[in-house]
Each structure stands twice: as structure tokens, then as C-alpha cells.
C-alpha positions in Angstrom: 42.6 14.9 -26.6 42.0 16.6 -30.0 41.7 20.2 -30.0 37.8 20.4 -30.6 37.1 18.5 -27.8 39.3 20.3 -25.4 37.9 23.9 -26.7 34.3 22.8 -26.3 35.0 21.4 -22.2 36.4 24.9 -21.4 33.7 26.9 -23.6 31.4 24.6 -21.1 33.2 25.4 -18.0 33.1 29.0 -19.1 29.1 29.2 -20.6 28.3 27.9 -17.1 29.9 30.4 -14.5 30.4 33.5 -16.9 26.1 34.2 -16.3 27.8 34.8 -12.9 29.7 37.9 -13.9 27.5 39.9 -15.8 26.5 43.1 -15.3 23.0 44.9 -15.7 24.9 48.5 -16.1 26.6 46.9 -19.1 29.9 48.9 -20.5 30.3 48.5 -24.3 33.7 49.1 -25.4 33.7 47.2 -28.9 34.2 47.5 -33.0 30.8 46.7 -35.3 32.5 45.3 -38.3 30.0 44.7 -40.9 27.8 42.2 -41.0 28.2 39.2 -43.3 26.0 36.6 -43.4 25.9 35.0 -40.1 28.6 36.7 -38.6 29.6 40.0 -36.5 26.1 39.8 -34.9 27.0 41.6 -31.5 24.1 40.9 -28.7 23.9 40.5 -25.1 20.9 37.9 -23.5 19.5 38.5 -19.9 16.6 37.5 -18.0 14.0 40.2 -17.4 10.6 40.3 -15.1 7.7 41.9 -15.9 6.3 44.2 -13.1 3.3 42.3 -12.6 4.6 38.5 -11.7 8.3 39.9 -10.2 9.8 37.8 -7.2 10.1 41.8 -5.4 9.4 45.1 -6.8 11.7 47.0 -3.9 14.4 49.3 -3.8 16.2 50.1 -7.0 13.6 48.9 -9.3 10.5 50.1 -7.4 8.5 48.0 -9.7 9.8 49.2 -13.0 11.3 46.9 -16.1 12.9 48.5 -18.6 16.3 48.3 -20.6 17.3 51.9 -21.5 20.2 51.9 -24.2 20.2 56.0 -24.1 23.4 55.9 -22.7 25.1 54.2 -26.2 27.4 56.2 -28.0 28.5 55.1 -31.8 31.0 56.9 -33.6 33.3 55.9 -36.8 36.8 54.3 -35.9 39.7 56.4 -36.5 40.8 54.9 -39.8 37.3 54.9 -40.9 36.5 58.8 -41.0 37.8 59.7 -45.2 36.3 58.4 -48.2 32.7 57.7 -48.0 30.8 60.1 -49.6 27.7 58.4 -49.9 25.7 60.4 -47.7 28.3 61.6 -45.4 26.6 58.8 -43.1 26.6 55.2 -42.4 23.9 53.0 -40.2 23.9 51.1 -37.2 20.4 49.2 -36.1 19.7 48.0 -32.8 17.0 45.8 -31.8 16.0 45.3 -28.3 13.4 41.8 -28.7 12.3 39.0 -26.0 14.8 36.7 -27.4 11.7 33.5 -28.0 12.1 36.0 -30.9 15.4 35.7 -32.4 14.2 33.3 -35.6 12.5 36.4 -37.0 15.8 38.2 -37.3 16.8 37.6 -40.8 16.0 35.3 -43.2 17.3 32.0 -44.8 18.4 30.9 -47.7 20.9 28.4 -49.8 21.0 27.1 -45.8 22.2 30.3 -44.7 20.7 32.7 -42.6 21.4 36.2 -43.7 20.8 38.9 -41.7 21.1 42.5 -43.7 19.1 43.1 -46.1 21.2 43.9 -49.6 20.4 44.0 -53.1 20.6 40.2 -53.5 18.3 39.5 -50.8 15.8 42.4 -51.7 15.6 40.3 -55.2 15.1 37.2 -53.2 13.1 38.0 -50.3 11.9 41.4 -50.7 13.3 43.0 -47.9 13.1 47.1 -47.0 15.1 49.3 -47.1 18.5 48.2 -48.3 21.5 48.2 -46.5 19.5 47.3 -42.9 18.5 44.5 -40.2 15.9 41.8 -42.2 13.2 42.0 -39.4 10.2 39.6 -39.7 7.3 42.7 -40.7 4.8 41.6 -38.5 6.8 41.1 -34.9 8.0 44.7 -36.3 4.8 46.4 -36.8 3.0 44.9 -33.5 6.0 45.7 -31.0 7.4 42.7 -30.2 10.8 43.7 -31.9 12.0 47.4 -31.6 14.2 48.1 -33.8 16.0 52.1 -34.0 17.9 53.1 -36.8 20.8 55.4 -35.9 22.7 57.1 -38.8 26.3 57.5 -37.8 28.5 60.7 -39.3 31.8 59.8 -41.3 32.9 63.3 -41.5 36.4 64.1 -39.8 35.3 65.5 -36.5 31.9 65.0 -36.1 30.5 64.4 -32.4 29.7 60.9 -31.2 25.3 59.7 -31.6 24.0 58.2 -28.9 21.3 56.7 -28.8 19.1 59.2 -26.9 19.6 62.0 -28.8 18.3 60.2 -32.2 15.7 58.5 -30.6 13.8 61.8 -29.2 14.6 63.2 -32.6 11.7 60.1 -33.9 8.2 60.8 -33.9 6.3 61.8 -31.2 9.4 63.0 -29.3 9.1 59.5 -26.7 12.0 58.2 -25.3 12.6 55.4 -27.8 15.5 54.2 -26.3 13.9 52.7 -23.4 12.4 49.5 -23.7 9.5 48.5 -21.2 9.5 45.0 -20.8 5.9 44.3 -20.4 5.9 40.0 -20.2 8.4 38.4 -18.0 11.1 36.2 -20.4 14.8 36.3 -21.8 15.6 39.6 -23.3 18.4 40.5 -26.4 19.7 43.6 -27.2 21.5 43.1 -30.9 23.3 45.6 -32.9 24.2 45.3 -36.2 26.3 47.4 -39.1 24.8 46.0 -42.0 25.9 49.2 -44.5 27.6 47.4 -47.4 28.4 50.7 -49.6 30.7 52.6 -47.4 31.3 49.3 -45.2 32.9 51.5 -42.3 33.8 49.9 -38.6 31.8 51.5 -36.2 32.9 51.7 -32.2 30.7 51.5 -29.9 30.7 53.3 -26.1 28.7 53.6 -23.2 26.2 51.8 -21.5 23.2 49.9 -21.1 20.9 49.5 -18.2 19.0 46.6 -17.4 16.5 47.3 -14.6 14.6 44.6 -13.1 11.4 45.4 -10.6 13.5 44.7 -8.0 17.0 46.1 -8.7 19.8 45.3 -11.6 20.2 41.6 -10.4 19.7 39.6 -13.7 16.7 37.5 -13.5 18.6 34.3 -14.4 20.4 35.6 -11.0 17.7 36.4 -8.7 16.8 33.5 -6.9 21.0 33.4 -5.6 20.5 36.1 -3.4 17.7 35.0 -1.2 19.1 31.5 -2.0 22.7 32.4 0.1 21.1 34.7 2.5 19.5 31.1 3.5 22.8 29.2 3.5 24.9 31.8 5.0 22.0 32.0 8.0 22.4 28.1 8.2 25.9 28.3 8.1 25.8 31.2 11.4 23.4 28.3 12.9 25.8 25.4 12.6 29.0 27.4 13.3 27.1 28.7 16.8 26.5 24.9 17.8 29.7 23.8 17.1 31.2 26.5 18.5 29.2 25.8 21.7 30.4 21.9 21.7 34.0 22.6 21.3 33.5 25.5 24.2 31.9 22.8 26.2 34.7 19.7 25.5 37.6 22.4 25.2 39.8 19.9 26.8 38.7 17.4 24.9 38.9 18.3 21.7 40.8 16.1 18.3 42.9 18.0 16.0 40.1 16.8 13.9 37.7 18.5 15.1 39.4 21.8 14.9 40.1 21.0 10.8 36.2 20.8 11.2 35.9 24.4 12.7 38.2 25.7 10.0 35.9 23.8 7.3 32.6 25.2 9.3 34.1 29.0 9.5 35.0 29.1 5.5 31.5 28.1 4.9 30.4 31.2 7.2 32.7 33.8 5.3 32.3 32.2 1.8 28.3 32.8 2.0 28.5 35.5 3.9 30.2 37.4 1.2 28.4 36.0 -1.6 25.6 37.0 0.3 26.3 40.7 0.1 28.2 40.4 -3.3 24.6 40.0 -5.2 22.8 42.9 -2.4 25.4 45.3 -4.4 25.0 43.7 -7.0 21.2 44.2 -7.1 21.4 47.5 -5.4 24.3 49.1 -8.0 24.4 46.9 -11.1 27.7 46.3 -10.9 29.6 43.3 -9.7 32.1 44.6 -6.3 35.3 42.9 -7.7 37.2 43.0 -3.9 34.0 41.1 -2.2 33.5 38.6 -5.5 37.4 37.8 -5.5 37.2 37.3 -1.3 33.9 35.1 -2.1 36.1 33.1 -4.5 39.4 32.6 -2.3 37.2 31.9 0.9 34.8 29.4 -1.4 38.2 27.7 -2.8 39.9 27.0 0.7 36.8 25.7 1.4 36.9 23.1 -1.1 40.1 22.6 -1.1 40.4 22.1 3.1 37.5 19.7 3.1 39.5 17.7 0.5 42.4 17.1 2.8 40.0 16.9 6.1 38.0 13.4 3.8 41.1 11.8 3.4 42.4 12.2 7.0 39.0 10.9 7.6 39.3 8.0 5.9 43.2 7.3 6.7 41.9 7.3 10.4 43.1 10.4 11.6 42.3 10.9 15.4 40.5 8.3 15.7 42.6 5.1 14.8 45.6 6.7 15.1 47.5 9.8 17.0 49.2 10.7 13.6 49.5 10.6 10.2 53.5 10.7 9.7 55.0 11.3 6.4 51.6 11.2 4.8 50.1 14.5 6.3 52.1 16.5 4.0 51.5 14.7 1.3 47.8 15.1 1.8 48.5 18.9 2.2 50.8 19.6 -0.9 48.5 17.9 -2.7 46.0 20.0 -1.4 47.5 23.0 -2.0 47.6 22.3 -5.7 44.3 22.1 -5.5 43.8 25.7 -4.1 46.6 27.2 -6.8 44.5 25.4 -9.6 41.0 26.2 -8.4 42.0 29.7 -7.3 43.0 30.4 -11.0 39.7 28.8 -12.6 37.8 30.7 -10.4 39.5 33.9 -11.3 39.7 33.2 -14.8 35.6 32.8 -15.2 34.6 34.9 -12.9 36.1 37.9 -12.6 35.0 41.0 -14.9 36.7 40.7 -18.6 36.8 37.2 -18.7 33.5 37.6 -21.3 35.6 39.3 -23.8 38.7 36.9 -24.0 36.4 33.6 -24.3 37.2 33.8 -28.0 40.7 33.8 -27.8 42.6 30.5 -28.5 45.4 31.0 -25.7 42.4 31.9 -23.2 40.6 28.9 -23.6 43.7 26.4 -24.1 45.2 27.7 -20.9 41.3 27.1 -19.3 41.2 23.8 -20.4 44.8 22.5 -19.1 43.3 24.4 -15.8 40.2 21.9 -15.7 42.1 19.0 -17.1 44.4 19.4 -14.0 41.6 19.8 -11.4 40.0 17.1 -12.6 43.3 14.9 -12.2 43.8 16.2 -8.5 40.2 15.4 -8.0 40.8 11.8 -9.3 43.3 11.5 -7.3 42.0 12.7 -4.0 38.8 10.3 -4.3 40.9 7.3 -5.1 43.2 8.0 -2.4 39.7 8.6 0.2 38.4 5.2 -1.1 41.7 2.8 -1.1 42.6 4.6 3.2 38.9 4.1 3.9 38.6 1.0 3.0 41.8 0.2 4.5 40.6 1.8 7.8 37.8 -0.2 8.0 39.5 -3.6 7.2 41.8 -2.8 10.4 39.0 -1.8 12.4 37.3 -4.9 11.7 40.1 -7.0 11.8 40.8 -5.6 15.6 36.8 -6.0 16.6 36.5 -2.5 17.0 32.6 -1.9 16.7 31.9 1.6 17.4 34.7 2.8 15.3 33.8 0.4 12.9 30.2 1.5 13.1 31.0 5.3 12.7 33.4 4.9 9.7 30.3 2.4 8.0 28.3 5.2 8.7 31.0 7.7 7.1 31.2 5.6 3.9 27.5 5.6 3.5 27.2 9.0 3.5 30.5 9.5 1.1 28.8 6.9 -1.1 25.6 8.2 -1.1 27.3 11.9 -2.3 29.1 10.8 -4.7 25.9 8.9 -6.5 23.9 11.9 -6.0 27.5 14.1 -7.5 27.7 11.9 -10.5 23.9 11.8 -11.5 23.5 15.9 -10.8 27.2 16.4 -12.8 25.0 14.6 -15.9 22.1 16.8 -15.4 24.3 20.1 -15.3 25.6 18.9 -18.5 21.9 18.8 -19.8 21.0 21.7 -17.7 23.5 23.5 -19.7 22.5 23.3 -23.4 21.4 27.1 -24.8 17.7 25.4 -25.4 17.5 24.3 -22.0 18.6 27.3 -20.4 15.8 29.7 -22.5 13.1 27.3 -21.4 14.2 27.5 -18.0 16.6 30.8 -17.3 14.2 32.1 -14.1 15.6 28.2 -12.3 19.2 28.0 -13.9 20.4 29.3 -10.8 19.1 26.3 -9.0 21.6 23.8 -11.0 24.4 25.6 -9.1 22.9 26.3 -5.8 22.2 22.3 -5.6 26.0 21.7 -5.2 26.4 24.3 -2.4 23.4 22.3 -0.3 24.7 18.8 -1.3 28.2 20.2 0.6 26.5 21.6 3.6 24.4 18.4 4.1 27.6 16.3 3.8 28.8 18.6 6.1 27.0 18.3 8.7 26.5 14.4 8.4 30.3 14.9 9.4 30.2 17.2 12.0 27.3 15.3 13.9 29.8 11.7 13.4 32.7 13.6 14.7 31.0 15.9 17.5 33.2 17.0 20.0 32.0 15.1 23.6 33.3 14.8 27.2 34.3 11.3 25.9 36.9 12.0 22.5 40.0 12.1 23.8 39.8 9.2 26.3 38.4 6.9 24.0 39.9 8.0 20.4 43.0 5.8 20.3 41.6 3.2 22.7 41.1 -0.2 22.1 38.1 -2.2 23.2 39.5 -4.7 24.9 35.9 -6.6 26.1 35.5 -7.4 22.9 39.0 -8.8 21.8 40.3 -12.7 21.8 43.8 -12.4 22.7 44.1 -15.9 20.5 42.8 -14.2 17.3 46.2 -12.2 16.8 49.5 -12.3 17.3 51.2 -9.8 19.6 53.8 -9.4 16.6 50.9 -8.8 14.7 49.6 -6.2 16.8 52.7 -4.1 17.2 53.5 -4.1 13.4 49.9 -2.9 12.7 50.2 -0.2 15.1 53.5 1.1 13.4 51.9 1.2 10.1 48.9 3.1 11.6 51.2 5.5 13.2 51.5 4.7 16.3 50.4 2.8 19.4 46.9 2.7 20.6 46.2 3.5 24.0 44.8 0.0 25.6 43.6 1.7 29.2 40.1 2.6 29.6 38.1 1.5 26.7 35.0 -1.0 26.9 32.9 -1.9 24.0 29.6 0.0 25.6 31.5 3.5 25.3 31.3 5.0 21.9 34.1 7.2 21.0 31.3 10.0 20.2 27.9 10.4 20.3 25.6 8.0 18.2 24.7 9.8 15.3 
């Protein structure tokens, strides 16, 4: 795969969880190099509500929306502090703009869009004053970009500026350096260096806050909390039924059925703690990294336990036959690769940091070998669920066995129907994904992820209603139905070396063809 192509499917993977992991009390720890051209542009995007048409205005935004940069410190870099004597100062401009906005930063020309305004472009463009961010005058003067100017001190020893200070020091003494977002939309906050004469790195500390009318939750974000206080309630629901059937068929119960209860009670945790993951989140503003990483590992054995409960599905597990022999642990090594390789992609996007190491080379080249490996598990897995499945039904066929044969029909429908819906939504999160798709429709891009979580819990339960424990499982899981069997259509030979393959014999005693092995679904 050439490299291109490799770097841009992990840069995908990462543009489409990293929204995940941002934080609305944003820490700046970085080095604004001047800017040339197009490049060293630093900026952060995040959706913001306007009080009036908010989801919530409660507790911590009480209604307000504003982004207050007061907090932003700028100061020279060590090296940096001898030998500019222009005016003992340099500049740094920050612009805080609703990003629909963003073409009215700079100006282009020759095909490329320059951003500072120097001597060349003054001759060109008439841009004022020199040596500062090109801002279209208009979206300037009628407030729909603000835009401070901060002089920074080279002198050895002089204090750090933040933003606060030198914006009470502006006219009218009003804090400047909060931003009331007054219409609802997708906010930037850009800084620039774009002092060419003494052409000094600046550093820049501190933080921002991005207050919402309802808390810090970013508004791209906000529809996930309500969204897995939902699931997680569902989740409570279905655990407490099945809970109740197993209490009521204790005796009767199928080892598959209790890899069921294990799938069920991940489900419960994983939600659960994403659940009140994004309550602190909106609440403090930052992510809690011990209940995002449990979220993660809970959400992971999840996926990665209902992997290995599909295929001993599909090779008949508990149903056709007692035991799956030599082939259980392959089905569970190869499940736990998937839980080492999903655990590490998980950790890699989502955890705080990530954001600032999606530029380097080894970062992404050890991302993409993670996906390219998933994806080869995954491959895998679904070819080994379709080749046992089909095989299962063939034998159950083969042996007239109608209400196993009905329930696994049913169980390939709904596999079938999944992995239509999987491969149609898969194209549209490709779509769903492209930067002029997401700033039309930030306030549902939460949705595009929230749709796989409901597609699992509706496969889910299709599952857990086919495989319901009853008073009947054990008696008639391995049975035969005898009623509807020509002794002349097969061979006792036959019979026996089918049964060894399938792992084991089937118990012959009790069955008729009116008793389902569970309850019709």
C-alpha cells in the first residue's frame, strides 16, 4: 500500500474519534513559529450554542456562551530573548471568528493564500498595518471576526502577557478577551505570529475556556450524553430481563447463554461509564482519563466477546453440539488479538495527547498497521461466521431438524441484514466525515457514531430473544427430532461420523418435532 494512502486511512481513523477527546478548558503548551504563507496557522474548531436556541441552559453554563481566552499567556522562547531591537517587542494576533468565516482570513494570490500582511502584500493588496493577520475589513469592523493584538516583550526577563491584562488595557476597559457567542455555529480560535522583522518564536501557555449554555461539553458532543444515558437505561432494562430468565431456568441454562450474560453486562458497564464520562465532562471541562480508559476496555471486551459468542453461534455451539473441541481456543486466541489490537487503537485516539502526535510519521505509521490488522482479524472472523454457519445449517437440514433449522435461518437473517445495513452506514461515515460535511452538520456528527452503538444493541437483542433461556434448553439442545427422521435417508455410518465431526453425540431421547428448543422468536 503506498505510503499516501496508508497516512490518509489513519489520519481518517484519527479525524473521526479525536472530536472525542477534546477538551473545552483547553491547555496550550506550544511554539508560534512565524507565519509563512499558508503555514504555522495554529487554531482550534469547536461547536458552540447560542443561549437562545441551546439543547439546556443548566448547571455550569447557566445559559451563558462565551469563549474567554484571558487565561493565555505568550512569552518569547528562551533562545529568542537577544537581538531584536526593533521596538523591544514582537506581535502575536488572535482571532476568535464563527469559523463559516475562515475565507476572510487572508488573502490570495499567485494561487496562494497568504495570511500576514507584509510589504509585498501591502503593495498588492493594501493591507494594514504591516507585519499583522490580513482580516477581510468589513467582517472586522461589524464584529463578526475579533481580532486582539498582543505585543509580546523580547527583553531578557520580562514577565509573561496574557491575554487579559492587554485586553482591559484597550478602550473602554471591557473584557476583550471574552468572546460572547451570540448565533449558534462552529467556532475558531486562531493565533498567528506574523512579525517578519525580528521573526522571534513565541510560546504559548495557559488556557482557554469554552463555555456552552449548558456546561463545557462541546456542541459537536452534546447530543452523546443524553444519547448514552438512553442506551445505558436500555441496557439496565435488558440486563434485568435476562437476568430474571436465567434466575427462572437456572437449571437449565447453555454455556451459551451465560457468554450472552457476559455480552449483556459489558454493554451495562461500557454505557454506564460513558454515561458519566461526558456528565464530568460537561460539568468540569475536562475529560476523566480513569473513567474514559475503563469506558474504552469495558467497550473493547465487548466487541471483542461478541466476536467469539457469533462464531460459536454459527459453529453450533450448544445447540448442535455439547462442544466445540480444539476449535474453542482458536476462536478465543483469535479473539484475544482482537482485544490487544482494539485496546491499543482505542488508546491511541482517544486518550488525552493523542491531538498533538497526529503529525508525527511514526504515530501515524504505527496507527495504520494497528487498523490494517483489525481489519484483517475482522476479515477473518466474518469469513470464518459465514463458512460454520452455513455449514451448520447444511447439517441441520441434512438431519431434518426444523426448529433448529428455523432458529439458525432466523439467525442468518438478522446477521445478513447487519451487515447490509454495516456496509451501507461504513460508506456514509466515510462521507459523513469529509471537513465540508462536518461544518454543515457538526450539531448531528455525533449521531454517525451513536448509530453503530444502536445497530449493536438491536443485533443484540435479536440474539438474546433467539437464544432465551426456557424450562426447555437443556432437554432439547442436543436432541434430535426423531418424528421427523427417515431412518432410510442416512446411513448409521453416516450418522456417527457426522456426530464426531460436530463434536460429539446428540442426545436421541426426548425430542419431537412440536417442541422447539426455545421460545419462537
Amino acid at each position: 500500500m503506498p505510503g499516501n494512502t496508508r497516512r490518509q486511512l489513519a489520519c481518517l481513523a484519527v479525524a473521526v474519534a479525536v472530536s472525542r477527546v477534546s477538551s473545552e478548558i483547553y491547555e496550550y503548551h506550544l511554539k508560534l513559529q512565524e507565519v509563512t504563507s499558508s503555514g504555522n496557522l495554529r487554531f482550534r474548531q469547536s461547536g458552540m450554542y447560542a443561549p437562545h436556541d441551546a439543547p439546556s441552559k443548566t448547571a455550569p453554563g447557566n445559559g451563558h456562551s462565551f469563549i474567554d481566552l484571558g487565561d493565555m499567556k505568550l512569552f518569547p522562547a528562551p533562545h529568542e530573548v537577544q537581538g531584536y531591537g526593533r521596538s523591544g517587542a514582537t506581535f502575536v494576533d488572535v482571532a476568535v471568528f464563527e469559523s463559516r468565516h475562515f475565507d476572510e482570513i487572508g488573502v490570495e494570490s499567485d494561487g496562494v493564500k497568504h495570511y500576514c500582511c507584509t510589504a509585498e502584500q501591502r503593495s498588492l493588496t493594501g493591507c494594514h498595518p504591516l507585519r499583522s493577520l490580513i482580516v477581510n475589513e468589513a467582517h472586522h469592523t461589524n464584529g463578526s471576526i475579533d481580532l486582539i493584538r498582543i505585543p509580546v516583550p523580547l527583553e531578557e526577563g520580562s514577565e509573561p502577557v496574557t491575554v487579559a491584562d492587554h485586553a482591559y488595557m484597550l478602550p473602554g476597559r471591557k473584557p476583550y478577551h471574552k468572546y460572547k457567542v451570540k448565533s449558534t455555529g462552529l467556532y475558531t480560535v486562531l493565533l498567528a505570529n506574523c512579525d517578519d522583522t525580528d521573526a522571534a518564536d513565541i510560546l504559548v501557555q495557559g488556557q482557554t475556556e469554552w463555555m456552552n449554555p449548558y456546561g463545557y461539553l462541546p456542541g459537536e458532543l452534546y447530543g452523546m450524553m443524553p444519547f448514552f444515558g438512553v442506551l445505558a437505561s436500555l441496557y439496565v432494562v435488558l440486563g434485568a430481563v435476562w437476568l430474571i430468565l436465567c434466575a427462572l431456568n437456572w437449571s437449565e441454562l447453555l454455556v451459551l447463554q451465560m457468554w450472552i450474560s457476559v455480552v449483556v453486562g459489558m454493554g451495562m458497564l461500557e454505557t454506564g461509564m460513558k454515561f458519566a464520562d461526558y456528565l464530568t465532562f460537561n460539568a468540569e471541562g475536562e475529560r476523566n482519563m480513569g473513567m474514559l480508559a475503563t469506558g474504552l476496555v469495558f467497550g473493547v471486551t465487548k466487541r471483542a466477546v461478541s466476536r467469539v459468542l457469533v462464531v460459536m453461534v454459527s459453529l453450533g455451539y450448544s445447540i448442535v453440539k455439547p462442544s466445540l473441541g480444539p476449535q474453542l481456543h482458536r476462536v478465543l486466541l483469535l479473539g484475544l488479538i482482537y482485544f490487544v489490537l482494539a485496546v491499543g487503537y482505542d488508546m491511541l485516539v482517544n486518550l488525552a495527547g493523542t491531538n498533538k502526535n497526529l503529525g508525527d510519521p511514526g504515530f501515524v505509521d504505527s496507527l495504520t498497521l494497528i487498523v490494517l490488522f483489525m481489519s484483517l482479524v475482522d476479515v477473518v472472523f466474518y469469513m470464518w461466521i459465514l463458512q460454520a454457519l452455513m455449514q451448520t445449517i447444511a447439517y441441520l437440514d441434512a438431519r431434518k431438524q426444523s426448529v433448529k433449522l428455523q432458529l439458525f435461518r432466523r439467525f442468518r437473517t438478522v446477521l445478513i441484514i447487519s451487515v447490509l445495513f454495516s456496509i451501507a452506514w461504513a460508506i456514509f461515515t466515510v462521507v459523513a466525515s469529509a471537513p465540508k460535511y462536518f461544518k454543515r452538520h457538526w450539531q448531528s456528527a455525533w449521531s454517525v457514531n451513536a448509530v453503530w452503538e444502536v445497530l449493536y444493541l438491536i443485533i443484540l437483542v435479536a440474539v438474546a430473544v433467539l437464544f432465551m433461556p426456557s424450562k426447555n434448553s437443556q432437554r432439547y439442545a442436543y436432541s434430535l427430532e426423531l418424528a421427523t427422521v427417515d431412518p432410510d435417508d442416512m446411513e448409521e455410518d453416516e450418522l456417527d461420523e457426522d456426530e464426531a465431526e460436530y463434536g460429539g453425540a446428540l442426545d436421541d431421547g426426548e425430542a419431537g418435532g412440536d417442541n422447539p428448543v426455545f421460545p419462537a422468536a
